[in-house]
N, C-alpha and C positions, 0 to 999 in steps of 0.2 A: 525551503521552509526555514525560518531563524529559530531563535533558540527558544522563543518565546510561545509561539507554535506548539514545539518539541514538550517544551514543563504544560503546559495548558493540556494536549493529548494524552501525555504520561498522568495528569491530573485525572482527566476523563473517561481514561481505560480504567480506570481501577473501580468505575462503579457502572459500567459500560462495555457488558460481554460483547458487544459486535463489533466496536471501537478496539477493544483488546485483541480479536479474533484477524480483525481488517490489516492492524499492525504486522500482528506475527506473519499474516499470508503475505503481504506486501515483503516483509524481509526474506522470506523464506524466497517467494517469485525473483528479490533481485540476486542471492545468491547461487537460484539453479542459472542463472540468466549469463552472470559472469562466470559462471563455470561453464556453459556453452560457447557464449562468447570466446572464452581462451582457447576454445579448439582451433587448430588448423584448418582444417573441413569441418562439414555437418553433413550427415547423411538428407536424406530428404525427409522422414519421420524427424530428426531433429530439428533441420530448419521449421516444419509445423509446430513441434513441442514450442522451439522459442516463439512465434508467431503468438501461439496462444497465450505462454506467459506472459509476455508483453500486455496483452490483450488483458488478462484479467488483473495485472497488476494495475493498469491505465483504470478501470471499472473501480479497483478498489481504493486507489490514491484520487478517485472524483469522489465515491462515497466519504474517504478519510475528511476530505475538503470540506464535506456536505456537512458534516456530523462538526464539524470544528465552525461553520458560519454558523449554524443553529445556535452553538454556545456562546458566541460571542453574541448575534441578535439579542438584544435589552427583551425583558420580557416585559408583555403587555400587561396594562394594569385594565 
């Protein structure tokens, strides 16, 4: 995503509770993510946990995607 993406989002979450909401989970998903990631092992309930997070991070970086083509689409006259 470039930077222009990044100000257009940051534009859009701010009148945009699911946009704003979509963000935080996404950051919050990659942080538990790379804090799994740096373990040595994963128990087997861990590896599911990351499996998931992945999973709903992917879900919510396709909605982020979704919600950012709708803004840019020209609106119909």
């Amino acid at each position: 995503m470039n930077d222009e993406d990044r100000k257009l989002l940051e534009t859009l979450a701010a009148d945009n509770p699911e946009l704003a909401r979509l963000l935080a989970d996404h950051q919050a998903f990659e942080e538990q993510l790379q804090e799994l990631g740096g373990r040595r092992y994963l128990s087997d309930s861990e590896r599911v946990q990351m499996a998931r997070l992945k999973k709903e991070k992917l879900r919510g970086k396709d909605r982020i995607h979704q919600i950012l083509a709708e803004a840019r689409r020209p609106a119909s006259a």
